[in-house]
N, C-alpha and C positions, 0 to 999 in steps of 0.2 A: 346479529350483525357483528361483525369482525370489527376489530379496531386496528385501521391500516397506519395511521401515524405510530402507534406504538410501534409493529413491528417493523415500520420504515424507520421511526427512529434507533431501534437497536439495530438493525443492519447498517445502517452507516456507521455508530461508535462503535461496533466490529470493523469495520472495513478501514477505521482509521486508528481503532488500535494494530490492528495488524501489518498497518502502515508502519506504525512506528517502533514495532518490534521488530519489522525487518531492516530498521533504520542501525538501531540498539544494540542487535545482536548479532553476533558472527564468528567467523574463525580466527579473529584477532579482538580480544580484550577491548573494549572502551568503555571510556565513563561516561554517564547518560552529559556531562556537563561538557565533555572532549567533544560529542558528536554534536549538542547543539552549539559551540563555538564554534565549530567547521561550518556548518546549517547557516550561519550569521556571520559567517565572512571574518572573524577574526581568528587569522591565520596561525596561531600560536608555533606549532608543530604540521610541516609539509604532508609529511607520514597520513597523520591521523587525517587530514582534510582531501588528501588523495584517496583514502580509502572512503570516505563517506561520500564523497562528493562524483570520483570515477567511478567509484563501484556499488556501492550499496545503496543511491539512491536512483540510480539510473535501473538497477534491478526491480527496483520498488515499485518504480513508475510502469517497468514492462509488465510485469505480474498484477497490477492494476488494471492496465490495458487488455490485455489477455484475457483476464477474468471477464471485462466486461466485452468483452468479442464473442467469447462465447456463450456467453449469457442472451446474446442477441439473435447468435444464429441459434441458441436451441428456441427462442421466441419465433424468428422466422422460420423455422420446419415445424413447429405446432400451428403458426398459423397458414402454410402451406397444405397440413393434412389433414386439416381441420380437427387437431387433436385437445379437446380442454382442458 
């Protein structure tokens, strides 16, 4: 018998480090402490909070979504084709 908590636990701390990698990282420089102050509402630098806040976390949330859309429709055409 397989152990499904194990591998449901390692896909989610994948799922939510990759969250936070694409929080972190990008085509502008920032410090892991720049973007969780933007994250937290203390507004230090415009700059830095407009980038995390318009941009890389709304990206984050879409690529979360996405993944799990299709995740769903490839579940609905297997249980469509009756494929296991």
């Amino acid at each position: 018998m397989k152990n499904y908590a194990l591998t449901f636990s390692v896909l989610v701390v994948s799922v939510v480090a990759m969250f936070a990698v694409n929080l972190f990282f990008g085509s502008i420089h920032l410090d892991a402490s720049e973007v969780m102050s933007a994250l937290l509402g203390h507004n230090g630098n415009s700059v830095t909070s407009f980038v995390v806040i318009e941009s890389r976390l709304p990206q984050a949330i879409t690529a979360m979504l996405c993944g799990a859309g299709l995740a769903v429709s490839g579940l609905m055409l297997q249980t469509i084709f009756h494929n296991p």
